[in-house]
C-alpha positions in Angstrom: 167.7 11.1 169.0 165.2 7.9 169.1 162.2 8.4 167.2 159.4 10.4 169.5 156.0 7.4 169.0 154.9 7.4 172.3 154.8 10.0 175.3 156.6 7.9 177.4 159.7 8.3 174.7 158.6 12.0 174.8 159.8 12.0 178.9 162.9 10.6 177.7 163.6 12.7 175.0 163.1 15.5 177.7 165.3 13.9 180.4 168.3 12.7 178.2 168.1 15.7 175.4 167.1 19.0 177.0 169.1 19.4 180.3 168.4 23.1 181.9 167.9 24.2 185.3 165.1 25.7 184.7 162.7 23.1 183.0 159.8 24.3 185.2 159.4 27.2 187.2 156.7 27.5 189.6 156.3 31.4 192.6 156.0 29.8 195.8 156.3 32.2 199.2 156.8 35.1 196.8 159.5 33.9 194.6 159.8 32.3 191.1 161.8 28.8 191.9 163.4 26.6 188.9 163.0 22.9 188.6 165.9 21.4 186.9 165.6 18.4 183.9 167.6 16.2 186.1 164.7 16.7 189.6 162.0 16.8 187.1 163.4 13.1 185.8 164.2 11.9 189.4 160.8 12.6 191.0 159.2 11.0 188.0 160.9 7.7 188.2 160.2 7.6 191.7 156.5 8.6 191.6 156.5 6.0 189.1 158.0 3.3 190.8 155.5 4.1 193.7 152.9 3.9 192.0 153.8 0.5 190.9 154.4 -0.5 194.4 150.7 0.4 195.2 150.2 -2.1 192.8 149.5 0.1 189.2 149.7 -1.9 186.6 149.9 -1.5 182.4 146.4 -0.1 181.2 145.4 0.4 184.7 143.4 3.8 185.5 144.9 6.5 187.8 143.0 9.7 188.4 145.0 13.2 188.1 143.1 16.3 190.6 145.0 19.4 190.4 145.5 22.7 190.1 148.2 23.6 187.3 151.7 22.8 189.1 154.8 21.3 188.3 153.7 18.1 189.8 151.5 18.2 187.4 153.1 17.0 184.1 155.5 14.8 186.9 152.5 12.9 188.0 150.9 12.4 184.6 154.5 11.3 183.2 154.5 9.0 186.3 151.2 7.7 185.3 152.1 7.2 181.9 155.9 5.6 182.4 154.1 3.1 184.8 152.0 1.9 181.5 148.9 3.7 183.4 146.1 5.8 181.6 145.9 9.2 183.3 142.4 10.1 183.8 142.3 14.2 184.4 139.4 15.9 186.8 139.0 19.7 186.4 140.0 20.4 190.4 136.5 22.8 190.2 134.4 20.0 189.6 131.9 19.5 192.5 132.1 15.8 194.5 129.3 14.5 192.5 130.6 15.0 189.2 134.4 13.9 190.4 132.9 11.0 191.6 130.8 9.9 188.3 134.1 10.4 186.8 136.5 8.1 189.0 133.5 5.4 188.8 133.2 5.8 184.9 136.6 5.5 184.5 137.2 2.2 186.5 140.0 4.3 188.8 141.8 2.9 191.8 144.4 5.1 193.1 143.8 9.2 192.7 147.0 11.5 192.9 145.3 14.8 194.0 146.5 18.6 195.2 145.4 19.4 198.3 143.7 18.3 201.3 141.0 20.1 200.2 140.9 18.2 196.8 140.9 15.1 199.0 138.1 15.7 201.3 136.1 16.4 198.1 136.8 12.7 196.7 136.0 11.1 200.2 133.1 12.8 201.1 131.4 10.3 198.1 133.4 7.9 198.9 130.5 5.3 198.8 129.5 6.2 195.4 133.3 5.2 194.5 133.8 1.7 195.6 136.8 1.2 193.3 139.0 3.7 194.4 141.3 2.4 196.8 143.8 5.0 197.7 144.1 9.2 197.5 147.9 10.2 197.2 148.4 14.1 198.2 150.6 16.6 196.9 150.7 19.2 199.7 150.5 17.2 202.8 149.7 18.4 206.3 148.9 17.4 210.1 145.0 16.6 210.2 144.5 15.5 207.0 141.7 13.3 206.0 142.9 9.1 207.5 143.4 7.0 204.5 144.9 9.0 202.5 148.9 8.7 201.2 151.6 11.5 201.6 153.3 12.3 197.9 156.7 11.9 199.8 155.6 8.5 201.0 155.3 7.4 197.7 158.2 9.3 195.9 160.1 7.0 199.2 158.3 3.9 198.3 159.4 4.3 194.9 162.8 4.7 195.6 162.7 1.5 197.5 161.2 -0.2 194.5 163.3 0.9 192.2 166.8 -0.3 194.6 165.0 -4.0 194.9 164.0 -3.8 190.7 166.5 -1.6 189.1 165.9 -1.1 185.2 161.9 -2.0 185.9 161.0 1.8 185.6 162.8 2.1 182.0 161.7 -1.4 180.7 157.6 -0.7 181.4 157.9 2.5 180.3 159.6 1.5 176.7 157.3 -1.5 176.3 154.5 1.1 176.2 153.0 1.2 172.7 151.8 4.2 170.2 148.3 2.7 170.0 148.0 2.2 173.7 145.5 4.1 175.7 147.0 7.6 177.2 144.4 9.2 178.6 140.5 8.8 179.5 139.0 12.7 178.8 135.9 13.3 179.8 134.4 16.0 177.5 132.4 19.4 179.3 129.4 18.5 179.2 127.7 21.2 177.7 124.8 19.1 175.7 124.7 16.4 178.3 126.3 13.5 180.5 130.1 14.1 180.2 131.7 11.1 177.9 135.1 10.2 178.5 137.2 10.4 175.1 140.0 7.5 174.5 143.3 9.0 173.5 146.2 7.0 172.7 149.8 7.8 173.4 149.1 8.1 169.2 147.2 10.2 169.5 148.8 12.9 171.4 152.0 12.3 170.0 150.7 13.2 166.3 149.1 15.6 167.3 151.9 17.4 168.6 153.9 16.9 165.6 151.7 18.5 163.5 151.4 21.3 165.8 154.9 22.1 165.1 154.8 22.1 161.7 152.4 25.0 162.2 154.0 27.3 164.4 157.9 26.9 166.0 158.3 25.8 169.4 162.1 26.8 170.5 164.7 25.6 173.1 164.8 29.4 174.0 161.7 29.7 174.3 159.5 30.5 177.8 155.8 29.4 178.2 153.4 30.6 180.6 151.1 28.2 181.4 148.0 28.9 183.0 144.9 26.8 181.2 143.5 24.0 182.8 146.1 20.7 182.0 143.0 18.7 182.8 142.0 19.7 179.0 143.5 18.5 176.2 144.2 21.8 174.5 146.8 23.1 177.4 148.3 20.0 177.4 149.1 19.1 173.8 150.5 22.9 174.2 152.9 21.7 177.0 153.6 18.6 174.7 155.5 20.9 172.4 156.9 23.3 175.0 158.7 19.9 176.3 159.1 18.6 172.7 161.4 21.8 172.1 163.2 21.9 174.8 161.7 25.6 176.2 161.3 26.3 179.5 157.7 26.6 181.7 156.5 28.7 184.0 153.0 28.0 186.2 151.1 31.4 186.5 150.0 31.2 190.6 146.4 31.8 189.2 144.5 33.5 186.5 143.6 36.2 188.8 147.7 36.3 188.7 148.4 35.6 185.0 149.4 39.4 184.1 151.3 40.1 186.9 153.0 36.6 186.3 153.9 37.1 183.0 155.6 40.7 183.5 157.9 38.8 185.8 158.8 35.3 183.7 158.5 37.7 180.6 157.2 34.5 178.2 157.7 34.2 174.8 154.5 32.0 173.5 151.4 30.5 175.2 148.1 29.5 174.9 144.6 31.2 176.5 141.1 31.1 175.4 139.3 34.1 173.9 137.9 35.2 177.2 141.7 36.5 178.5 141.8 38.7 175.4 138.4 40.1 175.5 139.5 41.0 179.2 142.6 42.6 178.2 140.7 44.7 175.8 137.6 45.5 178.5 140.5 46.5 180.9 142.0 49.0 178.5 138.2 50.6 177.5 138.0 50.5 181.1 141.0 52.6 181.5 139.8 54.8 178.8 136.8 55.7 180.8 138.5 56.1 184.0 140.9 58.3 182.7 141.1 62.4 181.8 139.5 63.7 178.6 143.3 64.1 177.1 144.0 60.4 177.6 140.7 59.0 176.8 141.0 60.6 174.1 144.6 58.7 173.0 143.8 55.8 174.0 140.4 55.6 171.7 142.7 56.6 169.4 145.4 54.2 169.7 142.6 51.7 169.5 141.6 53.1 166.2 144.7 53.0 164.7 145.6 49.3 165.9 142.6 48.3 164.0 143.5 50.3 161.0 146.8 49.4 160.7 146.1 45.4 161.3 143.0 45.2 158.5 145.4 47.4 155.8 148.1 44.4 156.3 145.3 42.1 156.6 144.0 42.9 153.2 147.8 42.8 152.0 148.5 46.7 151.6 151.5 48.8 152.3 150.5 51.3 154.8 151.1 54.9 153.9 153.3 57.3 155.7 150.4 58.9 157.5 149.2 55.4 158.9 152.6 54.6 159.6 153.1 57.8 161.6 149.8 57.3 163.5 150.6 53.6 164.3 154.0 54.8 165.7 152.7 56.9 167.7 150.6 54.5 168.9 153.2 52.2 169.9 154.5 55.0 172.4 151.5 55.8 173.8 149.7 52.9 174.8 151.0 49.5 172.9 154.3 49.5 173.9 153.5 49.5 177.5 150.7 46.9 177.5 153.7 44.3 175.7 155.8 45.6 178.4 153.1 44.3 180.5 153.2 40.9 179.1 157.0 40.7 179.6 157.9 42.4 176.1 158.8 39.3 174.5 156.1 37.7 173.1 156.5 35.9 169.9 153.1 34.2 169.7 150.3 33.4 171.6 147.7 30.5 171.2 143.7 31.1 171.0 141.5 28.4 171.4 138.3 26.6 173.1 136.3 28.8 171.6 136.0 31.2 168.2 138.5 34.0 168.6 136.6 37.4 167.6 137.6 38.7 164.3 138.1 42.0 166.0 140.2 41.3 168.4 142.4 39.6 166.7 143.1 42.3 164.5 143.5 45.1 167.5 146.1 42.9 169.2 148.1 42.0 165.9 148.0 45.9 165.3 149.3 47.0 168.8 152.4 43.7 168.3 150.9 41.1 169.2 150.7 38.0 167.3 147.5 35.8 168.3 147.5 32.0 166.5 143.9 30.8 166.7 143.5 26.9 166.2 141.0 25.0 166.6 140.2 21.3 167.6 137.8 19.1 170.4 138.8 17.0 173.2 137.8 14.2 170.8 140.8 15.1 168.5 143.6 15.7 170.7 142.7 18.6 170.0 144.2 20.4 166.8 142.5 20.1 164.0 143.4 23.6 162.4 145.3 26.6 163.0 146.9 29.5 162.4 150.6 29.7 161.8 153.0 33.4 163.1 154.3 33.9 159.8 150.5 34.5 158.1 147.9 34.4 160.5 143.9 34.9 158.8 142.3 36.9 161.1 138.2 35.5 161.8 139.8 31.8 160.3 140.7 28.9 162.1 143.6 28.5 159.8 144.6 25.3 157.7 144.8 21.7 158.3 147.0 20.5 160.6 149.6 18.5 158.4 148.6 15.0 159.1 145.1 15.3 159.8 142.4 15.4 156.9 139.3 17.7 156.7 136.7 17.7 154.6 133.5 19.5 154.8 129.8 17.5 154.7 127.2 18.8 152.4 125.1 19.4 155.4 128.1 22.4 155.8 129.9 19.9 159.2 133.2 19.9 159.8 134.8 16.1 159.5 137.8 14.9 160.2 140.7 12.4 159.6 144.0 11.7 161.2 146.4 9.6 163.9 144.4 12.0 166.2 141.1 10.8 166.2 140.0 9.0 169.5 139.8 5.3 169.4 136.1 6.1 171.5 134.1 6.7 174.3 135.1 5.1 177.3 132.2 1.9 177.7 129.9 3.7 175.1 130.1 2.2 171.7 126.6 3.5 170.8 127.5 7.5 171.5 131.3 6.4 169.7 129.0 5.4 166.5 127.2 8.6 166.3 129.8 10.8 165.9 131.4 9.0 162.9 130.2 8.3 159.7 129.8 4.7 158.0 133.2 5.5 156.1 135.1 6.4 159.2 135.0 10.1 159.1 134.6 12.0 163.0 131.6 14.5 163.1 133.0 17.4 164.3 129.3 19.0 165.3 131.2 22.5 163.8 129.4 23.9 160.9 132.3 25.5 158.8 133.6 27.2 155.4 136.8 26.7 153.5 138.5 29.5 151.1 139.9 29.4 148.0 143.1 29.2 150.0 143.1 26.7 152.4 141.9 28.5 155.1 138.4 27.3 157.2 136.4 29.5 159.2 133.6 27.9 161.6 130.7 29.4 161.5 128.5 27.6 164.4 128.1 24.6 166.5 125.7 22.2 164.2 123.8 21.5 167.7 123.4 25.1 168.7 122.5 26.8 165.8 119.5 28.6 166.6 115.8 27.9 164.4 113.7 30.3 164.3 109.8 29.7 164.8 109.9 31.1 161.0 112.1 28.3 160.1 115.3 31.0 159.6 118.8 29.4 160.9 121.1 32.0 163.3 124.3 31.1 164.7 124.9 32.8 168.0 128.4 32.7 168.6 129.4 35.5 165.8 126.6 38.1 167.2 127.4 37.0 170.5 131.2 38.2 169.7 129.6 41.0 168.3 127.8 42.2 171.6 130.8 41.8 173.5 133.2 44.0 171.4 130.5 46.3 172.8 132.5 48.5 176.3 129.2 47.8 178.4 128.9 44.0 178.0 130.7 41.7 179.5 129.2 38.1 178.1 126.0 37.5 176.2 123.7 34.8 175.3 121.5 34.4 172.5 118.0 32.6 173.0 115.8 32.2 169.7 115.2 28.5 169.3 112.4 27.7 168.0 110.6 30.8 169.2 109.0 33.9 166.7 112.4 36.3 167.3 115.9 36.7 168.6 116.7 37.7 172.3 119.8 37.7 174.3 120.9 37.6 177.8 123.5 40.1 178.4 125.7 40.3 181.9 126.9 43.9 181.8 130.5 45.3 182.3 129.9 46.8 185.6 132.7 48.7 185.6 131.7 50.7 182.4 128.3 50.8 183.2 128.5 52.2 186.4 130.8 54.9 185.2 128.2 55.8 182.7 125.1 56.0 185.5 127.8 58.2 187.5 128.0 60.6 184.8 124.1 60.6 184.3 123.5 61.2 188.0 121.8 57.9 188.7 122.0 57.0 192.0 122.4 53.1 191.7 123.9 50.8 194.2 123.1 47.4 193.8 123.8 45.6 190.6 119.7 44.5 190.4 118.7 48.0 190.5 120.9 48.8 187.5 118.7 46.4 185.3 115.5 47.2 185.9 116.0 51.3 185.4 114.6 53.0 182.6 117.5 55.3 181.4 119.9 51.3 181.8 117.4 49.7 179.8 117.4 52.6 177.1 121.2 52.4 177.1 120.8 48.5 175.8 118.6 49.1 173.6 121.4 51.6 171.7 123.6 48.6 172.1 121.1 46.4 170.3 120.4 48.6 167.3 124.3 48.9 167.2 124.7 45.4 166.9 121.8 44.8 164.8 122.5 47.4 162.0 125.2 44.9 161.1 122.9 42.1 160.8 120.2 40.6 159.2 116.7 40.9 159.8 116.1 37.2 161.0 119.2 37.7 162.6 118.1 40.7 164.6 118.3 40.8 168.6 114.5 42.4 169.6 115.0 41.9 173.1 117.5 41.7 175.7 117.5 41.1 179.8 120.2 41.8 181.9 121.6 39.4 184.7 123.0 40.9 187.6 126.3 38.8 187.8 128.4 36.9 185.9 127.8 33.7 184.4 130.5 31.1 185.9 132.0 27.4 186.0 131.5 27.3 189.6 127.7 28.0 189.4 127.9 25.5 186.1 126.8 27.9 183.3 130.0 27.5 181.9 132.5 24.9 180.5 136.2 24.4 182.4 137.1 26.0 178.8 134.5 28.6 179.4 132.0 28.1 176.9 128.3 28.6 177.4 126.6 25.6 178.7 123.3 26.8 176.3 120.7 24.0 178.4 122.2 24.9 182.0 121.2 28.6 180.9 117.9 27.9 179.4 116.6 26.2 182.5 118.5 28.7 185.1 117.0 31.7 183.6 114.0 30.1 182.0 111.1 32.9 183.8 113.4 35.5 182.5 113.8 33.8 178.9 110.1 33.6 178.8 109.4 37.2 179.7 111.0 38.3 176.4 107.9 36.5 174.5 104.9 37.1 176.8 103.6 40.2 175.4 104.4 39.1 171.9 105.9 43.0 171.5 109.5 43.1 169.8 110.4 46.4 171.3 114.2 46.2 172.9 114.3 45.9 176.5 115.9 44.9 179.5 115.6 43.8 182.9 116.9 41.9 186.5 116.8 38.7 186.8 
């Protein structure tokens, strides 16, 4: 097998090393269809060779707009075996924000989804003046006039590639590791998003080193289901392809469980918000259920936890904790890995910090959760967490060829073949997250053990200052609150102001079980957080979370919001993190009624 130095010699380590029917699978009109090695190669070379009929040249920019999809990783191999740089849009971006992004980049031709995808990019149109054509996936009568049918293209390409036969092949080889891969633009969660520069490099190290930390197999079965317009699921897939495994395309993450009991997967990769909904959904099942089974269920719970922090701490559990875990495993654990196909080897956490908790409760009910961590910037992994010995509450150790080091300010840097070459047309913001000797600020405040092993402990921009000068990191007590059964997110506020408050957006579920059983008569959601006996229950939810804290670091106040927060309103990243300055301004009246009347009493109210 040639070397692997570029992901163009990735596509043909794929095509000419790993022949299986099922290379991709994808549930269309009900049924799970395979993609074999030999289509996926065949519609790549033509899509290829189309786009180089169109005109695409070597370094050229070609927007990606979809969905997760097998065409998917066949456009962006396209892209990149035509010599292109693949510039990814999140398909829930508004117009706007798609078209800053296809002007930014410098894009001509966009390869997008849906119809629906493609109205989007024309209706700005005029703010795009560069963009030339829109190629669609899923083509149908009516559709938008200038746009391109994908089957027009894969034809044109086949056409090209009969008149130039061998000209797919040769671009694709002459591409280079240092050339540029892909133009990333980064959330947005402090600002104007910046589009990071990552080379073929880049990627290609990066997934190297991610399988020195955990194993990727030719038997294995992905389930893919994050957005590939992020880094983080597509370095993933980089492996998954690198080894050979096979990969399925949940339908949606509404879908994502029921998906999985029927591909059965062996690894993936989510962010922390899947598991703290698998856990809700089994406290939720626990309060909808008889005493008897509530009952079991708390304690299998209890036991999972027990059982993970005793081989956490590296003890032999005794026969009794043994016997209890067991019993666990028929009661409830077996049947929620059933549930995920009851084949899981690993599964992937990242985007965000993994809650110590649950990390421990799945580990103890079987299943093995990897956290890593990285940035867009990075490609992403910086850190993580092998199967054999995962740390729970630690980001793991350094990827093998990358190089961290911690600042004496307590950031996170970082070294490696990695590290984007830049911001796209922004040289000033490239400077200011480097040092003068080259290292890359990774804005992550962080701690190393006496073993290797690092543990973040805050965004260096979000760490929140008290007016008493006192420093508080949110995320941790924000994971805190939500291990809580009647909050579903939360949100700490506390910058610069005299104490700590937090926005909390309840578990409805839970919550309106508990006014049932207190005879409330509540119907809407905004008449839940203004009642006294609501705000009382919050208040115990505070002092919970606060006797764990300090005393700077106590919550004194907390409002409710009657829905919850989401990347379609904008209060939250594609990787679902907390856009903290989108908040503060949304909610700003109700931020400010926490400090009014200068009382620190707990509380909490509508919107």
């Amino acid at each position: 097998m040639a070397e692997i130095l570029t992901l163009c010699d990735l596509f043909f380590h794929v095509t000419e090393d790993h022949d299986r029917p099922d290379l991709l699978k994808v549930k269309r009109d009900g049924a799970w269809q395979q993609i074999s090695t030999r289509e996926f190669k065949g519609v790549v070379r033509d899509l290829s060779c189309g786009l180089m009929s169109l005109g695409v040249k070597p370094g050229d920019k070609v927007v990606l707009l979809s969905e997760d999809r097998p065409e998917w990783p066949m456009a962006e191999f396209a892209i990149l075996t035509a010599g292109a740089v693949n510039v990814a849009l999140y398909p829930t971006l508004n117009a706007k924000d798609s078209a800053y992004i296809v002007n930014d980049s410098d894009a001509e031709i966009a390869v997008v989804s849906t119809p629906e995808q493609a109205a989007k990019l024309l209706s700005v149109k005029s703010a795009m003046p560069k963009l030339r054509e829109v190629i669609v996936m899923d083509w149908r009568e009516g559709i938008e006039p200038g746009c391109l049918q994908w089957e027009q293209i894969l034809s044109r390409g086949r056409d090209f590639d009969k008149s130039q036969p061998g000209r797919h092949e040769k671009v694709a080889r002459a591409v280079v590791p240092d050339d540029l891969a892909s133009i990333v633009y980064t959330s947005g969660t402090t600002g104007e998003p910046k589009g990071a520069m990552l080379t073929h490099r880049n990627f290609v190290e990066n997934a190297r080193g991610g399988m020195q930390v955990l194993s990727f197999k030719p038997s294995d079965q992905a389930i893919v289901f994050l957005p590939l317009s992020h880094v983080y699921e597509r370095t993933a897939d980089y492996c998954y392809f690198w080894s050979g495994a096979s990969l399925a395309y949940a339908e949606s993450i509404d879908k994502v469980a029921e998906n999985m009991g029927e591909v059965k997967p062996t690894i993936g990769a989510a962010v922390p918000r899947f598991y703290e909904k698998v856990y809700a959904k089994i406290l939720e099942q626990a309060a909808h259920a008889p005493y008897i089974k509530k009952v079991l269920i708390h304690f299998c719970v209890r036991t999972a936890n027990e059982w993970a922090a005793n081989w956490a701490a590296g003890k032999r559990a005794g026969a009794w904790l043994s016997f209890k875990h067991k019993l666990g495993d028929i009661i409830l654990y077996g049947k929620i890995r059933a549930k995920m196909g009851g084949r899981l080897r690993f599964f992937i956490s990242g985007g965000a910090p993994l809650p110590k908790e649950l990390g421990l409760f799945f580990f103890g009910m079987g299943i093995k959760i990897c956290e890593a961590y990285g940035l867009t910037e990075t490609s992403p992994g910086l850190a993580g967490n092998g199967e054999e010995r995962p740390r729970f509450g630690s980001i793991g150790r350094c990827v093998p060829n990358v190089q961290l080091k911690i600042a004496e300010d307590g950031e996170l840097l970082a070294k490696g073949p990695n590290i984007m070459k830049g911001y796209y047309k922004k040289p000033e913001a490239t400077a200011e997250v480097f040092t003068k000797d080259g290292w890359f600020m990774t804005g992550d405040i962080a701690t190393v053990d006496a073993e290797g092993y690092y543990y973040i402990t805050d965004r260096k921009k979000e760490i929140l200052v008290t007016a008493g000068g006192k420093n508080v990191a949110p995320q941790p007590i924000e994971n805190m609150l939500k291990m809580n059964k009647y909050v579903s997110q939360a949100v700490l506020i506390g910058d610069r102001r005299p104490y700590i408050t937090a926005l909390i957006v309840p578990n409805w579920e839970n919550l309106k079980d508990y006014a049932k059983s207190k005879g409330l008569d509540l119907k809407e959601q905004s008449q839940f957080c203004g009642h006294p006996q609501i705000m009382h229950l919050y208040g115990n939810v505070l002092a919970r979370t606060n006797a764990q804290l300090s005393h700077h670091e106590q919550i004194k106040k907390c409002r409710l919001l009657s829905r919850e927060l989401t990347q379609e309103d904008g209060e939250l990243t594609p990787t679902l993190k907390v856009k903290r300055r989108v908040i503060a301004e949304r909610y700003g009246k109700v931020i400010e009624s926490m400090y009014a009347d200068g009382s620190d009493e707990a509380a909490c109210a509508g919107r």
